[in-house]
TIVO-2410 file (N, C-alpha, C; in nm, 3 decimals):
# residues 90
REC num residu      c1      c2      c3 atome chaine
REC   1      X  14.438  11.524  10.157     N      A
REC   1      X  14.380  11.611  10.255    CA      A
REC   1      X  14.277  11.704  10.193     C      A
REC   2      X  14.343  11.720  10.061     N      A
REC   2      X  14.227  11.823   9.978    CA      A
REC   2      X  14.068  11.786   9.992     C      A
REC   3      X  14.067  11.705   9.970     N      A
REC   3      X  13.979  11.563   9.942    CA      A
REC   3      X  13.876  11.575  10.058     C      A
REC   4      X  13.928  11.539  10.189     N      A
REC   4      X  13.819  11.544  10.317    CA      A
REC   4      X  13.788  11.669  10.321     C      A
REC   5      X  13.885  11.766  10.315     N      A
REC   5      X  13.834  11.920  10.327    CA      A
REC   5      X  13.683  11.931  10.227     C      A
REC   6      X  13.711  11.917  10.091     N      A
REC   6      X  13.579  11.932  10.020    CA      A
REC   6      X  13.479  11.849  10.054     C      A
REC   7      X  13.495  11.754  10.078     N      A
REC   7      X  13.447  11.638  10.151    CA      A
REC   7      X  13.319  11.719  10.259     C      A
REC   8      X  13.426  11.753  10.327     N      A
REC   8      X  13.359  11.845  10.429    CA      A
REC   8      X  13.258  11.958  10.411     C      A
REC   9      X  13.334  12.027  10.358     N      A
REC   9      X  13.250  12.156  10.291    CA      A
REC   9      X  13.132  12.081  10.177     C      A
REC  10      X  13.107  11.988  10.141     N      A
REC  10      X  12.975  11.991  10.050    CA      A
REC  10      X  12.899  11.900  10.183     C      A
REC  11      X  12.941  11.844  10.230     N      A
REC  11      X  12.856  11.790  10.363    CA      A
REC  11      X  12.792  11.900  10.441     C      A
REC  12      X  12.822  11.994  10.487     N      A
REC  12      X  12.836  12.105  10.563    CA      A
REC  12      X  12.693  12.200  10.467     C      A
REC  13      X  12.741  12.234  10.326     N      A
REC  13      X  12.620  12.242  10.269    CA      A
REC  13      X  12.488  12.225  10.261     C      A
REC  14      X  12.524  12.070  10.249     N      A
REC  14      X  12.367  12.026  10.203    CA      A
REC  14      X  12.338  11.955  10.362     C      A
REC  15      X  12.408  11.967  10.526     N      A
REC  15      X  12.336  11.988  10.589    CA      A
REC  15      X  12.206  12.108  10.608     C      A
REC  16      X  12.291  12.248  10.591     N      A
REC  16      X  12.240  12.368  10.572    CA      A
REC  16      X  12.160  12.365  10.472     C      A
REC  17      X  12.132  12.318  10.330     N      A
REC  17      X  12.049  12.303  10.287    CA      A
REC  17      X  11.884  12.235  10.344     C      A
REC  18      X  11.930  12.108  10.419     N      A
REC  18      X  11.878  12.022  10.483    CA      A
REC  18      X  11.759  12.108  10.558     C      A
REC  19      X  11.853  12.140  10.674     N      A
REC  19      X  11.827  12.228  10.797    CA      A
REC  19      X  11.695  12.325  10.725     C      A
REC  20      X  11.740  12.397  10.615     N      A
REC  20      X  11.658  12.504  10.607    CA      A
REC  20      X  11.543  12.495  10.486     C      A
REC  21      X  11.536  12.374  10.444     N      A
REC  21      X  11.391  12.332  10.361    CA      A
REC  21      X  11.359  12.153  10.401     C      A
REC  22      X  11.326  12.165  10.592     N      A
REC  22      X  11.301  12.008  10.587    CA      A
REC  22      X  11.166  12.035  10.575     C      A
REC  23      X  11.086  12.138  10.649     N      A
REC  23      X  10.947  12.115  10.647    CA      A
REC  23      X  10.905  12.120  10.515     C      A
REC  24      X  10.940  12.184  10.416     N      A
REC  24      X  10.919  12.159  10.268    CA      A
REC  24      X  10.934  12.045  10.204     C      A
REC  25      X  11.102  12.013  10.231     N      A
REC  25      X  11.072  11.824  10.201    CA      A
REC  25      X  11.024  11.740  10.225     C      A
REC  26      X  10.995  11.733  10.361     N      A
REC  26      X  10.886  11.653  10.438    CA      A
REC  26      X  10.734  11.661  10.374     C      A
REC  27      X  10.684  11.774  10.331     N      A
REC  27      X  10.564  11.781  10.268    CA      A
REC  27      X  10.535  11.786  10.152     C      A
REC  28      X  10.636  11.778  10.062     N      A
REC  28      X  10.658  11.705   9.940    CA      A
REC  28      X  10.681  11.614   9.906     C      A
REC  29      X  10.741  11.526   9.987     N      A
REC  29      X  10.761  11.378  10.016    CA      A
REC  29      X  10.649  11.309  10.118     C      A
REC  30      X  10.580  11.346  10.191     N      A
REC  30      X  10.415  11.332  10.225    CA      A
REC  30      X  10.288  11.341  10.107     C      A
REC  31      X  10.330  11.456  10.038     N      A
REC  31      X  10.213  11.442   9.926    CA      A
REC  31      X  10.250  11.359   9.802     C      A
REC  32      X  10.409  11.359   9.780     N      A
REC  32      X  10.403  11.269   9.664    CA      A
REC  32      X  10.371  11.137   9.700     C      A
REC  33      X  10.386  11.084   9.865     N      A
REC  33      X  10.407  10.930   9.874    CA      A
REC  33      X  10.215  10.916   9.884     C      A
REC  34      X  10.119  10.988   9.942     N      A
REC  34      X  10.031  11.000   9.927    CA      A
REC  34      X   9.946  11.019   9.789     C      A
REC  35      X  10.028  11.068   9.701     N      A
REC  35      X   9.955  11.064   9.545    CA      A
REC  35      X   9.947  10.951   9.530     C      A
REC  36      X  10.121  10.890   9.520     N      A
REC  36      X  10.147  10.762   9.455    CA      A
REC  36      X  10.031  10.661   9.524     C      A
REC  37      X  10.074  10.634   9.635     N      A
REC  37      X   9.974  10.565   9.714    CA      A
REC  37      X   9.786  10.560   9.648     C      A
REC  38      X   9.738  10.691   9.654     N      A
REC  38      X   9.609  10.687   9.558    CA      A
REC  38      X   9.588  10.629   9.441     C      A
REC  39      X   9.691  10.672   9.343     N      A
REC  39      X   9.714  10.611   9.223    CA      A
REC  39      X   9.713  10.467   9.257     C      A
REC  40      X   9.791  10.439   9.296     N      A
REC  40      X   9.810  10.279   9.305    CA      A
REC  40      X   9.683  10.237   9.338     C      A
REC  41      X   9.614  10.240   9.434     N      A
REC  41      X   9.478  10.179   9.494    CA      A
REC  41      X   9.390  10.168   9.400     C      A
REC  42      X   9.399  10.314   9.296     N      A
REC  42      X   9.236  10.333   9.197    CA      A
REC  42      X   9.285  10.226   9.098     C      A
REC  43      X   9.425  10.243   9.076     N      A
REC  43      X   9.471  10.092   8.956    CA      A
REC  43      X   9.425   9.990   9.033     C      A
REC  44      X   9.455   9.970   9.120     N      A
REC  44      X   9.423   9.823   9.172    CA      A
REC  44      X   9.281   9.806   9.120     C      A
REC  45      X   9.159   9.892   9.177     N      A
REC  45      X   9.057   9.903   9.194    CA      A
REC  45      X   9.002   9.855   9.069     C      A
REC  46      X   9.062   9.949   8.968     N      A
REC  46      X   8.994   9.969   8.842    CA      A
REC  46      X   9.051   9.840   8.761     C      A
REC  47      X   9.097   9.762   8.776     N      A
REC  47      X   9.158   9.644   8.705    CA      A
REC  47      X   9.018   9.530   8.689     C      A
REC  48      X   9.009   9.499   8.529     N      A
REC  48      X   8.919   9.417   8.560    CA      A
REC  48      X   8.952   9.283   8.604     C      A
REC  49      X   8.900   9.181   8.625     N      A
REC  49      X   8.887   9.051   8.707    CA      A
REC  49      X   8.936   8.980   8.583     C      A
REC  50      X   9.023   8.907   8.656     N      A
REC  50      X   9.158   8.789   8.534    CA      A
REC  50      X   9.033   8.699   8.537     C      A
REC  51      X   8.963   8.645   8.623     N      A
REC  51      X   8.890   8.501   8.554    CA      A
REC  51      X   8.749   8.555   8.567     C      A
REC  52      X   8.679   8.463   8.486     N      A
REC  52      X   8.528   8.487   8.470    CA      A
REC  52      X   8.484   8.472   8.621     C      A
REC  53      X   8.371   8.541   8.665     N      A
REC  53      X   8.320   8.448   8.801    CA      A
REC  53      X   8.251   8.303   8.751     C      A
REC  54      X   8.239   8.219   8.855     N      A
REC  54      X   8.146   8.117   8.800    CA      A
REC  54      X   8.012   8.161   8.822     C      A
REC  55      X   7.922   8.111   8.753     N      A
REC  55      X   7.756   8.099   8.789    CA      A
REC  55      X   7.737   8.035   8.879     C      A
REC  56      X   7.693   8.009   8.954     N      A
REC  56      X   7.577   7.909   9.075    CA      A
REC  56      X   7.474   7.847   9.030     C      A
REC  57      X   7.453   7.730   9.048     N      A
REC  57      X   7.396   7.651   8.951    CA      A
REC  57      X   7.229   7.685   9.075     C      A
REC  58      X   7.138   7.732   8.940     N      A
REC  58      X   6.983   7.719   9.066    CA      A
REC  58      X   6.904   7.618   9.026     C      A
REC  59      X   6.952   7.532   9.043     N      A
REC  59      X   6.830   7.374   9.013    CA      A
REC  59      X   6.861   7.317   9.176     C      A
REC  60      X   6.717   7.269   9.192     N      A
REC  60      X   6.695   7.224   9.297    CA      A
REC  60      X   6.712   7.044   9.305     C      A
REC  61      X   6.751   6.996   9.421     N      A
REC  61      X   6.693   6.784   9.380    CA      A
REC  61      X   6.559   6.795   9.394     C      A
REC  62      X   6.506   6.658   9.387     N      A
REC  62      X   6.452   6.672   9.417    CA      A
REC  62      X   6.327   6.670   9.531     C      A
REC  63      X   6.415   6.603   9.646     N      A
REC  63      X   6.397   6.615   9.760    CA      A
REC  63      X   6.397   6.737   9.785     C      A
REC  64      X   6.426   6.886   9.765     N      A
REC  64      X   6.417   7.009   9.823    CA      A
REC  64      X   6.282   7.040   9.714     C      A
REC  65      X   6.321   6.996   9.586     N      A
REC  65      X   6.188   7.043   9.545    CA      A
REC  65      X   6.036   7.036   9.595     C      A
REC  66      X   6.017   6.901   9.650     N      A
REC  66      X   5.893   6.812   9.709    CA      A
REC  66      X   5.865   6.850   9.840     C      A
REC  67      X   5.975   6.945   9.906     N      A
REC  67      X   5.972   7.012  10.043    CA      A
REC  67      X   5.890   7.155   9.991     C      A
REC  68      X   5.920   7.228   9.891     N      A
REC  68      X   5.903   7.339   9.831    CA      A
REC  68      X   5.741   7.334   9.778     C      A
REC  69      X   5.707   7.214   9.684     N      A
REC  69      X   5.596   7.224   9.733    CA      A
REC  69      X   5.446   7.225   9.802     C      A
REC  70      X   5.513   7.137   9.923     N      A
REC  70      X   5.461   7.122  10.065    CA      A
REC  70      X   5.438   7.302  10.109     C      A
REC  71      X   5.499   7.376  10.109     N      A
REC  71      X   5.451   7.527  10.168    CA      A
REC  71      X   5.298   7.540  10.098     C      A
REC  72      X   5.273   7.652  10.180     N      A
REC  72      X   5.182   7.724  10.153    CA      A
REC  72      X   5.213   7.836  10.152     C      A
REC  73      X   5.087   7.921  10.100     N      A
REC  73      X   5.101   8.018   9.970    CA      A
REC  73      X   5.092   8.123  10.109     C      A
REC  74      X   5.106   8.220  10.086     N      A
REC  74      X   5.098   8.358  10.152    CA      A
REC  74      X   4.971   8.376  10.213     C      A
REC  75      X   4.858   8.329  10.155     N      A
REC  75      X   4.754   8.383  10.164    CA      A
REC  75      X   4.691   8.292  10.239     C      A
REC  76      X   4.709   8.163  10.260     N      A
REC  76      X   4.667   8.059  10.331    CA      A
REC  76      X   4.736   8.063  10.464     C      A
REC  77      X   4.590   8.050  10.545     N      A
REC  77      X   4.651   8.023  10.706    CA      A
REC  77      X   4.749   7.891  10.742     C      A
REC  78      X   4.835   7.902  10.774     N      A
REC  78      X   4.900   7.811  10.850    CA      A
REC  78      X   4.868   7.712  10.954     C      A
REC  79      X   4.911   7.584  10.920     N      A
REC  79      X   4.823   7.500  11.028    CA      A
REC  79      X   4.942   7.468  11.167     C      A
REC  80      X   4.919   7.509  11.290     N      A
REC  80      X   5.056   7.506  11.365    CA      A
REC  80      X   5.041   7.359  11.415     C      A
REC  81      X   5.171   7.322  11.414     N      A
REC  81      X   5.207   7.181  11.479    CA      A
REC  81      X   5.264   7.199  11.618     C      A
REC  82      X   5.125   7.210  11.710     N      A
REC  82      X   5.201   7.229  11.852    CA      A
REC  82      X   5.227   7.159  11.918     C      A
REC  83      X   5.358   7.073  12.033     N      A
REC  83      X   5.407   6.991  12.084    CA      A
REC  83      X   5.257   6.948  12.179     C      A
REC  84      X   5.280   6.795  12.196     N      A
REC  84      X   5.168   6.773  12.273    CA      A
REC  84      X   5.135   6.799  12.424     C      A
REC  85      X   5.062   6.810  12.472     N      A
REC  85      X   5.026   6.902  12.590    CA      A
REC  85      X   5.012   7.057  12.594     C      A
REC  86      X   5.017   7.102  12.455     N      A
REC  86      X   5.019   7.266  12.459    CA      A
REC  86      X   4.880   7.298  12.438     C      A
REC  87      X   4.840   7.421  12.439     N      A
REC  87      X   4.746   7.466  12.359    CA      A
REC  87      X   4.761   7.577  12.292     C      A
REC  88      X   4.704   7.625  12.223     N      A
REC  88      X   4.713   7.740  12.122    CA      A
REC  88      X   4.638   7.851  12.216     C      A
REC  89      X   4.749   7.958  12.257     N      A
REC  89      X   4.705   8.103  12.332    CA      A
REC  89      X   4.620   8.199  12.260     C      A
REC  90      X   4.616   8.199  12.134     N      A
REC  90      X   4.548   8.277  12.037    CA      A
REC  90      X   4.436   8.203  11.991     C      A
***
């Protein structure tokens, strides 16, 4: 019987403890889960990259090449290919 009595009485306590520093715990347990949380993200962040990236290979075939240089230059007028029956408004 001893037993539930103390039982009781430290329950009874650290309700009253409870009761009278929740908004404190609550906002100490808001800012720590919020630190941690930051911390964690900038580690994530700051971790360098496990594999190399690959390169992208820039060689052309050469079918895109022979398209490439068919253009014209910037400075040269363009010759328009207009569907037949049109005429050119300009």
């Amino acid at each position: 019987m001893e037993v539930s009595v103390a039982f009781a009485l430290a329950a009874k306590k650290i309700g009253q403890f409870i009761h009278r520093y929740h908004v404190l715990l609550f906002t100490v347990l808001a800012i720590g889960g919020l630190s941690f949380a930051t911390f964690s993200l900038y580690q994530l962040i700051s971790q360098p990259a496990e594999e190399a990236k690959q390169s992208t290979s820039a060689s052309f075939d050469a079918k895109t090449a022979a398209r490439l240089r068919k253009l014209h230059s910037s400075n040269q007028p363009a010759t328009p290919n207009l569907p037949s029956g049109r005429i050119n408004p300009f």
